[in-house]
N, C-alpha and C positions, 0 to 999 in steps of 0.2 A: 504494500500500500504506500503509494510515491505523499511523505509528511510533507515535503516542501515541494511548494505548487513549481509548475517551470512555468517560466513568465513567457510573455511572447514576445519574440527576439524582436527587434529592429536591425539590421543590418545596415541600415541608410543612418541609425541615430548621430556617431560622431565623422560622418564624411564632411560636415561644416564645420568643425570644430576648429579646424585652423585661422577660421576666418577672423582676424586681428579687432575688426572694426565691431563686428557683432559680438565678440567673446569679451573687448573691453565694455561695449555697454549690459552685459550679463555679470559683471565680476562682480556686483552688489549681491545677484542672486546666489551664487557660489557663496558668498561669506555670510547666508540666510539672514539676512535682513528681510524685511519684507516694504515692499514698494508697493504703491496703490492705484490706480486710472480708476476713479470712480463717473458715472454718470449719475446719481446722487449723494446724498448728504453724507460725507466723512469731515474728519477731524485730524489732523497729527497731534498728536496727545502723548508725546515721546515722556519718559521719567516720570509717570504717574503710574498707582498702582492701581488694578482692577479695581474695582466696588467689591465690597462682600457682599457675600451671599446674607439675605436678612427673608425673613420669614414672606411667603408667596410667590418670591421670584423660582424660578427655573433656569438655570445655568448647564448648558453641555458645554464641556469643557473639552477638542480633543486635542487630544496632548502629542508632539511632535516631541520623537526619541531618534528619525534617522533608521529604525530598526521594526516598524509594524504599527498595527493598529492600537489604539486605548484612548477610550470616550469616557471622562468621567463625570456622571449625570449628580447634578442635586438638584432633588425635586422640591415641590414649593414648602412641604413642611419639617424640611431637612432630610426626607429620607436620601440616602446615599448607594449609587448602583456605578459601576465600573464596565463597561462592554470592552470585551478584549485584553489582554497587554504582552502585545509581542515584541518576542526575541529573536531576529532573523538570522538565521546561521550564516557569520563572514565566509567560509568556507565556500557554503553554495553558494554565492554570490560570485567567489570567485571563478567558479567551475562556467559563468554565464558570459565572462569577460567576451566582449568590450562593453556589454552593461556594467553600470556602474549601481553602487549602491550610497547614500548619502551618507556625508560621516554622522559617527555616536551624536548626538547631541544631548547635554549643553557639550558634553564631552566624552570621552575613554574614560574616565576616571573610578565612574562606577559603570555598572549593567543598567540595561533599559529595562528591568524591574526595577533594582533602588531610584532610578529617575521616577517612574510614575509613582513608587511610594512615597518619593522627597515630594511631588506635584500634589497628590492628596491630601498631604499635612502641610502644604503651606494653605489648600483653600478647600477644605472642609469647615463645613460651618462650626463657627465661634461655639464655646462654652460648654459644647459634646464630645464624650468619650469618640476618641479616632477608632473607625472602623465603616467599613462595607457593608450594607444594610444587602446588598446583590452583587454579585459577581456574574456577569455574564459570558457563558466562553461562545461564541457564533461556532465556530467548528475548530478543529484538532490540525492548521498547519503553524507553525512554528513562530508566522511573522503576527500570530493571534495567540498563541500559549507561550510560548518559548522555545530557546532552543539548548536542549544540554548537551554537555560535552565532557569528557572523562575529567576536566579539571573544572566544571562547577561547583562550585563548593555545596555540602552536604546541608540540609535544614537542621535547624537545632533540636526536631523532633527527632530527628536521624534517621526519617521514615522516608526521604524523598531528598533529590536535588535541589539546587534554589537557581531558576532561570524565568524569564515573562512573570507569568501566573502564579506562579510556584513562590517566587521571592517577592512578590507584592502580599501573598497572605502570609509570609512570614511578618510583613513589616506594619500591615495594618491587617488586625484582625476582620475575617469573610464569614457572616452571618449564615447566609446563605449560599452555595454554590449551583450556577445553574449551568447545563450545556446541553447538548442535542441526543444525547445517548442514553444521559443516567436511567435507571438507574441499571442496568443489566450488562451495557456495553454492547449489546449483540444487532445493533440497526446500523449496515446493513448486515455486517456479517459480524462474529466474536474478532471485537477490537483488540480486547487483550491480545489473545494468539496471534494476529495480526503484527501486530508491535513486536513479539517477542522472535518472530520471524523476520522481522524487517532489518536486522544485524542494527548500524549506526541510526539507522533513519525513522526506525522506529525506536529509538532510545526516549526521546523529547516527548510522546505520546504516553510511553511505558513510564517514566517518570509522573505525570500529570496522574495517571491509574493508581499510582503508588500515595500521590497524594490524597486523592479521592476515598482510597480504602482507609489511609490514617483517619481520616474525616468522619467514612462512618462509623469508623472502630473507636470515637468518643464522641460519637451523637452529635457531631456536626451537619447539618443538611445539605445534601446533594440531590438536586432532582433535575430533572428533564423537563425541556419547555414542552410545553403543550397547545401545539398550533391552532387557533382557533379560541384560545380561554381570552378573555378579558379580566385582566387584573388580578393574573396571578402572580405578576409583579405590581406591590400595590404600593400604596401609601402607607405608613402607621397611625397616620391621624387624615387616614381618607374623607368621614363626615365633614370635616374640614373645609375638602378641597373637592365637591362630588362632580365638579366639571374637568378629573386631571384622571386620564385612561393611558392605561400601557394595553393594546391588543399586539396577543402571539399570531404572527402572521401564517411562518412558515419555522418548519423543524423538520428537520430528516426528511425531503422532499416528499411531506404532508404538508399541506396548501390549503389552508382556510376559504372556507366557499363565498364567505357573506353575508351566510345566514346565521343567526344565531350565534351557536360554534361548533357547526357542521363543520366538515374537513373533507377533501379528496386526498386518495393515494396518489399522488401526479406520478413523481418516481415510481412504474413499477417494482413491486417488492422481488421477482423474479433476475432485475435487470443487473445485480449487482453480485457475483456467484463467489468472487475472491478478493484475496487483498489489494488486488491491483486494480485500485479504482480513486477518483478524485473527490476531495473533502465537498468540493467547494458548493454544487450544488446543494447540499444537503445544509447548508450554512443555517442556522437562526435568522430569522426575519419579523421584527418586531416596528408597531407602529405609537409616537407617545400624541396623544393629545391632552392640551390643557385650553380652554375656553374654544378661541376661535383657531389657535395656534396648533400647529401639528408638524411631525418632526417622522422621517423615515430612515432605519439601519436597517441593512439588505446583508450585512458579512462580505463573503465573497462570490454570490451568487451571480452566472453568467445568465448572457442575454442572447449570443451570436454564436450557435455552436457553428463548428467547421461541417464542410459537406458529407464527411465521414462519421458524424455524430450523430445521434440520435434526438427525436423530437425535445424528451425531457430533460436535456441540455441547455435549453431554454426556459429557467426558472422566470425571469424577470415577468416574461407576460402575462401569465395566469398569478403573477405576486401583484403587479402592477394594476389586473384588474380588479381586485380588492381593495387596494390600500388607497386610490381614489387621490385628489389633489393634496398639497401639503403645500407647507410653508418652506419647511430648509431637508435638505436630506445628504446625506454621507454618500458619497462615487460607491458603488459595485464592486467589489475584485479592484480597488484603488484605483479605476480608471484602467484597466486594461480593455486590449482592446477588443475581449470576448463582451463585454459589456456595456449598460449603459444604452439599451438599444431605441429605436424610436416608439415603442408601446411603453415601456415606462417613463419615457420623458414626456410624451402626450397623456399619459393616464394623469403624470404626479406632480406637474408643471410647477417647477420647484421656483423660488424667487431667490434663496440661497441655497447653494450646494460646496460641500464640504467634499475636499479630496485628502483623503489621509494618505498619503503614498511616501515610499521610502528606494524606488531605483528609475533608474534613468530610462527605462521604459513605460514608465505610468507618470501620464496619460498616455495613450495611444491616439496619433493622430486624427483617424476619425471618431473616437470618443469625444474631441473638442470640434469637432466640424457638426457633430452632433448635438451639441450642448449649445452652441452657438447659430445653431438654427432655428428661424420661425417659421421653420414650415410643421415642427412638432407642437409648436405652443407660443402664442404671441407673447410679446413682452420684453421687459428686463430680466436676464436674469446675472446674480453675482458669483462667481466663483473663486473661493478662499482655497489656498495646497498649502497644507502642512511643510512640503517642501519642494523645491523644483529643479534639477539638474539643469547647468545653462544647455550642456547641447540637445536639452530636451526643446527647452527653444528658441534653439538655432533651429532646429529640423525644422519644427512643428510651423514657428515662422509667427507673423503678426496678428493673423489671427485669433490666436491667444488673449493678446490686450486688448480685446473687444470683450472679452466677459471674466477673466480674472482679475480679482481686484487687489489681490495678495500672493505672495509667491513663497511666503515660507511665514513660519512662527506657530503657536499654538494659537488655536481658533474658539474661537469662548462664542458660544449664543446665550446670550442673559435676555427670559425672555421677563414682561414684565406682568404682576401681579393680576390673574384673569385669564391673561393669555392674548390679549387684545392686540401688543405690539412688543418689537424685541431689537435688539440691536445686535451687530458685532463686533466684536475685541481679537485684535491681533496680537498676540504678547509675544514681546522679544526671549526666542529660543536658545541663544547662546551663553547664557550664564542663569544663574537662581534666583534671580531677582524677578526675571520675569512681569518686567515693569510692558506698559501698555505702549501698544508703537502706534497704530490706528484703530480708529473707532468710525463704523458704521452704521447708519440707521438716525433714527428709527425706520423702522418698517413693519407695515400695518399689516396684522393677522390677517386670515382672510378663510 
């Protein structure tokens, strides 16, 4: 079972690279600043720190590490839920060369676990025991769990490695654990043996198993999302807040119908016989609304399978025809270019879209020729990257600065109390301070 996705090569990405004029106007994005073309209301707001989080607002926060995905959510009455935190293995990255992989950020110094744990104890809300009311894992590849390697050092339970996932609950206690499998491990096939088969490549997977059984071997919870529930990830003082919904979209390529929380089998249960299959489809797919406001995470489910693929290769369209318009949503499979296709951009007609990407092939060129057309859905729309290889655009070309408004940093949506309108925060990713570089919005729920 292949744990780390293979990306989709570019061969054309660094044939501009040499080019003197275009590489010295890129060398801002290399050193991950973030620069902004807005066609509405921003601010430069350099050396100020975010707003806290104060009771009603909603803040996604995703966090740029260089090394995968990690969205840390607080909801309006402080509950706290984390989607992802990956560890991408240097290694494979380097097996992909001339792809490039972005560096560590803020730095090398620690793992992109202790970064997203240092990120949650700087903006967890005030005057609350530090801790994960949810952990979300969307699926089992590396740049979403982590990646271990015979020299990651051991948890102090002694029960597990500490890499992504693994050394963020070492460092802030996970109330609950949730991902696509629990509780049995056998959807589609016994993961375990899977893993324990895979020599290296299933280490990182068999690691996370090993954490999961410490968990329920002291009555810590582990369960499996359940496609189609509304608010089983909830509030703790929901009466509170009865206009703030988490619906489970999609889990182990089981697809919420629409009704109630009816579900279809999409993924035939028959189609997946051995290990040698891909996570990504099967990813978590979860939708948040609060008032008018509403927010889409897809994992890394694709949209554009190749002509040798099968139909249910193609999660996004029967995911897209449920989850209906939204306000801000996170790229697919980071903007590759399986993804991202034009039934989800006309179903979800986003106003903000978040790219969490960490190599020089995400986005894929027509992912942004996609995203930048009105022929899926009139309008403005903005796009915030975590981070952006220049000669991603050098290739990619002008284009680009028609609908990205940021090219690197951590991306905050602070939405505000109701859900009515929300803004967003660019924070400088190169050091702990993580002071605010730009500010966007408002923008009006809808």
């Amino acid at each position: 079972m292949p744990l780390r996705k293979k990306p989709f090569s570019r061969n054309d990405c660094l044939a501009a690279a040499g080019t003197l004029v275009l590489a010295g106007l890129l060398a801002l994005v290399a050193a991950g600043t973030s620069t902004a073309w807005a066609d509405g209301p921003s601010t430069d707001v350099r050396q100020q720190a975010l707003p806290p989080w104060t009771n009603g607002y909603l803040y996604i926060h995703h966090i740029s590490t260089g090394r995968g995905n990690a969205a840390y959510i607080v909801m309006p009455d402080g509950t706290t839920m984390l989607i992802d935190a990956g560890e991408a293995d240097p290694e494979f990255v380097r097996s992909v060369a001339p792809l490039k992989a972005f560096p560590p950020l803020p730095d090398a110094s620690h793992s992109a676990g202790y970064w997203i744990a240092n990120y949650i104890h700087q903006f967890a809300p005030a005057g609350r025991p530090l801790a994960l009311d949810y952990a979300l894992i969307t699926h089992f590849h590396t740049d979403h769990i982590g990646t271990i390697r015979p020299t990651s050092p051991m948890s102090a339970t002694g029960a597990y490695r500490l890499a992504g996932i693994t050394e963020v609950g070492d460092l802030v206690p996970i109330k609950t654990l949730i991902d696509r499998a629990a509780p049995n491990y056998t959807v589609p096939v016994d993961l375990r043996a899977c893993a324990e088969a895979s020599g290296d490549d299933g280490r990182s997977l068999a690691n996370y198993l090993d954490m999961v059984a410490f968990r329920k071997g002291h009555s810590e919870p582990v369960v499996g999302l359940q496609a189609g529930q509304l608010d089983q990830i909830r509030l703790q003082q929901a009466q509170k807040f009865p206009d703030f919904h988490i619906r489970n979209i999609a889990s182990s390529g089981v697809i919420w119908t629409g009704r109630g929380t009816d579900t279809q089998q999409y993924v035939p249960l028959d189609a997946i016989k051995d290990c040698h299959f891909d996570e990504n489809p099967l990813s978590n797919v979860i939708r948040i609304s609060y008032g008018k406001f509403s927010y889409y995470s897809g994992g890394d489910i694709p949209g554009i399978p190749d002509y040798k693929q099968p139909y249910w290769r193609d999660i996004e369209t029967p995911v897209a025809a449920v989850v209906g318009p939204v306000d801000a949503m996170t790229l697919d499979h980071h903007g590759n270019r399986d993804s991202t296709n034009g039934a989800i951009l006309r179903a979800l007609r986003p106003r903000v879209i978040v790219e969490q990407n960490w190599l020089s092939a995400q986005p894929g060129e027509e992912v942004v020729v996609r995203m930048a057309s009105e022929e899926f859905y009139p309008g403005p729309r903005d796009v915030f990257a975590t981070g952006m290889s220049p000669e991603t655009r050098i290739a990619i070309g002008p284009i680009m600065d028609k609908i990205y408004r940021s090219y690197g940093g951590h991306v905050v949506l602070r939405v505000a109390p109701g859900g009515s309108s929300y803004e967003v925060f660019i924070l400088n990713d190169a050091d702990q301070t993580r002071e605010v570089i730009k500010r966007f919005g408002p923008y009006q729920a809808h």
